[in-house]
C-alpha positions, 0 to 999 in steps of 0.5 A, spaced: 564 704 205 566 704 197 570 710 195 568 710 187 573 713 182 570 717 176 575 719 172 572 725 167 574 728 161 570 732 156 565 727 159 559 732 160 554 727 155 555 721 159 557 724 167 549 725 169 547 719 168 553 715 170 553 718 177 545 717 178 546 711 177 550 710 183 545 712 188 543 706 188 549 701 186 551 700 193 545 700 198 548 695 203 555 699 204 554 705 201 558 710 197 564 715 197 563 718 190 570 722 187 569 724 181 576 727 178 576 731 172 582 731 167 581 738 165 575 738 162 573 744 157 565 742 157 563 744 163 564 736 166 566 738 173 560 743 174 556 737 172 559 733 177 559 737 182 551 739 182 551 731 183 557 729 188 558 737 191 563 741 190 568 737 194 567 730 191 569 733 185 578 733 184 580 738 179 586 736 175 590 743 172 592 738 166 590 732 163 595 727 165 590 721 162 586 715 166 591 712 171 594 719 173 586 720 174 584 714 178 590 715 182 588 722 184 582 718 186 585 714 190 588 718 195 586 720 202 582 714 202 583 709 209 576 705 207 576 697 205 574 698 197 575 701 191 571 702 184 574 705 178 568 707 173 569 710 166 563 715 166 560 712 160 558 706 165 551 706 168 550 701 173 544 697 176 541 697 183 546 694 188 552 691 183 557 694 187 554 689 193 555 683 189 562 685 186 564 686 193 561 680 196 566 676 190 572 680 194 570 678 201 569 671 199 576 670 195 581 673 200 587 673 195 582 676 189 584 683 189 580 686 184 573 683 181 571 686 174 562 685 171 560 683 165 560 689 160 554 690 155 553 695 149 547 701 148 545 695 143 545 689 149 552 685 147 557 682 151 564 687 150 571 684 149 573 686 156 576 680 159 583 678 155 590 674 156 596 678 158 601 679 151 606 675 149 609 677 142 605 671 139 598 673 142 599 680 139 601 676 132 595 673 132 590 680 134 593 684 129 593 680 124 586 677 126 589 670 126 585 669 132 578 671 130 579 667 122 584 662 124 583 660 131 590 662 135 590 664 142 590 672 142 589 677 146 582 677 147 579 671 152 571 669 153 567 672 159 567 665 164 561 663 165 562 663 173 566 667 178 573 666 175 580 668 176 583 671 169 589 674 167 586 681 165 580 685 165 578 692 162 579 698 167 572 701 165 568 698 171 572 695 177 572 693 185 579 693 187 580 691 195 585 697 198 589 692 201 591 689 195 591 696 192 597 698 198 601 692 196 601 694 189 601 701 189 598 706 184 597 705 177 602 706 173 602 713 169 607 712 164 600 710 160 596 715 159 590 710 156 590 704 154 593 698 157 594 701 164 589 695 166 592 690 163 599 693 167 595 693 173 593 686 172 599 683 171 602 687 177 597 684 182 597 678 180 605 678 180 605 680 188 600 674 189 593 677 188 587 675 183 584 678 179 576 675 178 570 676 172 563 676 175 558 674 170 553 675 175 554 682 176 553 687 169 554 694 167 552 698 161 557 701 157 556 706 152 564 704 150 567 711 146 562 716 150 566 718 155 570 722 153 569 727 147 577 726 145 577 718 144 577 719 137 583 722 137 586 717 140 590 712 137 587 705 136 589 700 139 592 704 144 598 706 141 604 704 143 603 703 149 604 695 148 612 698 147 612 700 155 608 693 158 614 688 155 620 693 156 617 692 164 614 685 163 618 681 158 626 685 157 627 678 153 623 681 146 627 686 142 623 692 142 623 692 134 620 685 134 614 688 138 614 694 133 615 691 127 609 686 129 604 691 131 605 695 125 603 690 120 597 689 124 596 696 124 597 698 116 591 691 115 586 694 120 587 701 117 587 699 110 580 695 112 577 702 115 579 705 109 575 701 105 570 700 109 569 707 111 568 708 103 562 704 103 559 708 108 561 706 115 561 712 119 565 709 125 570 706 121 572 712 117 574 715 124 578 707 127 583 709 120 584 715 122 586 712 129 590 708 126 593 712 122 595 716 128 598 710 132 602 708 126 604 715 126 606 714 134 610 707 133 614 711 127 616 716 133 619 712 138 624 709 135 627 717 135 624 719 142 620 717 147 612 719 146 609 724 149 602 720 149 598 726 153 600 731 148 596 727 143 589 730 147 591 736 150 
C-alpha cells in the first residue's frame, strides 16, 4: 500500500483532476489517499472530500506552507511507501508502480522522483545540484545558461540515476528512509524544502534517484491560487539552507548575491511585461516581493507564512 500526500491550498481548479487521476496510478499496490488542506478558502477540501471522503482529507486551521502539510500527511501511517504530489499533477496509469519498483530495486535509494512535462508537453527544470555560493552566482546571473558554468539546475538522466536533489511536486519516498531522517523541515514555508530533504538523506546515507521512464503532467503555478504572491525564487529561503549545510558562507555574501541576481531578473520581467507577456509582469512583481523579503532579514527573521495567509 502507498499513502499518497496531496497538499491543497486554494487548489479547487486543479484538485478533481489530480485525485482522479490516482485511481489508477497504483493498480498493483494500491492506494491510501491524504489530501491535507492548508486553509483553503475556495471550497478545496469539499472538493476533495467528494473524492477521497471526508476522512481522507486533513484540514489545517492555518496555512502553515508545503512541508508542515506534507508532514501532516505523513502522520499515522505504519505502511512501506510515501508519495508527495503537488495538486496540480495528473498521473498516468500505473506510474506509482513503476517508482516503486525503482525503490524496491536500489535498497539505500530513499526517494525516486518522474520526469516532469508541462500542459505544453515540455520537460521542466525539476532535477538540480545542491547550492553552493558558486552555483547560485551562476543561476542569478544566468551564467549558467549564457556562459555554461555549473548552476543550479542539471539535466534529467537518461536512465534510472542518483542526483543530488529533485522538485517535491512528485515523489516516492520509502518510509524507512522517511523515519531515519524525520519529517520535512517547516521552517520552509515553500520552496527549497525538497532540496533540504534531499541533501538530508543523502547525509544519513540514502539516495535520491530520477526515473525517466515514469512521467507525470504539471500544470506548474496551478495548484495554488496564491502562487503569484509568492516571492520568486523562493525568497529567502536560500539564507536557511546554507546557515544549516555550509555555516562557513557569511550570510551576506549569500544575500549580496542573490540580490544582484534578482534585480537583473526583475529588471528583464519589467521589460518583458512591457512588451506584453502576462506572465512576466506577474514574475517581476514576484521578485520584487523577494527582494522586498531579503531587505528584511537583515532586521528580522522573516515570517514566510505571512506573505499568503
Amino acid at each position: 500500500m502507498i499513502r499518497v500526500v496531496v497538499v491543497t491550498h486554494d487548489s479547487a481548479s486543479v484538485i478533481e483532476s489530480c485525485l482522479l487521476s490516482l485511481t489508477a496510478a497504483a493498480p498493483r499496490r494500491g492506494l491510501e489517499i491524504v489530501v491535507v488542506d492548508n486553509a483553503s478558502t475556495d471550497g478545496s477540501a469539499d472538493l476533495a472530500a467528494a473524492r477521497v471522503g471526508v476522512a481522507g482529507v486533513r484540514r489545517l486551521p492555518l496555512n502553515l506552507g508545503f512541508a508542515a502539510g506534507v508532514n501532516a500527511g505523513f502522520a499515522g501511517f505504519e505502511g512501506a511507501w510515501f508519495a508527495v504530489l503537488n495538486p496540480d499533477t495528473v498521473l498516468p496509469r500505473g506510474v506509482l508502480d513503476v517508482l516503486t519498483d525503482a525503490l524496491e530495486s536500489c535498497p539505500r535509494a530513499g526517494l525516486v522522483a518522474p520526469r516532469v512535462r508541462d500542459l505544453s508537453g515540455g520537460v521542466e527544470r525539476t532535477v538540480g545540484r545542491f547550492p553552493t555560493l558558486a552555483r547560485e552566482r551562476a543561476h542569478a546571473m544566468f551564467l549558467d545558461r549564457l556562459g555554461g558554468l555549473e548552476g543550479r539546475h542539471a539535466p534529467f538522466p537518461r536512465h534510472l540515476a542518483e542526483v543530488d536533489w529533485v522538485s517535491g511536486c512528485a515523489w516516492l519516498l520509502r518510509a524507512e528512509a522517511l523515519r531515519s531522517v524525520g519529517p520535512l523541515d517547516e521552517g520552509y514555508f515553500m520552496y527549497v524544502e525538497d532540496v533540504d530533504y534531499c541533501r538530508r538523506l543523502r547525509d544519513a546515507g540514502w539516495s535520491v534517484l530520477a526515473l525517466p521512464e515514469a512521467e507525470v503532467l504539471h500544470a506548474r503555478g496551478g495548484g495554488s491560487r496564491a502562487s503569484a504572491a509568492l516571492p520568486a525564487d523562493g525568497g529567502p529561503a536560500l539564507l536557511r539552507y546554507f546557515t544549516k549545510f555550509h555555516p562557513d558562507v557569511v550570510g551576506e555574501q549569500v544575500r549580496v548575491t542573490l540580490a544582484r541576481g534578482w534585480r537583473l531578473r526583475r529588471l528583464l520581467h519589467r521589460v518583458l511585461g512591457a512588451l506584453g507577456r502576462r506572465r512576466s509582469r506577474v514574475m517581476a512583481g514576484r521578485y520584487a516581493l523577494a527582494l522586498a523579503m531579503l531587505a528584511r532579514t537583515r532586521a528580522a527573521p522573516i515570517d514566510h507564512a505571512a506573505v499568503v495567509r
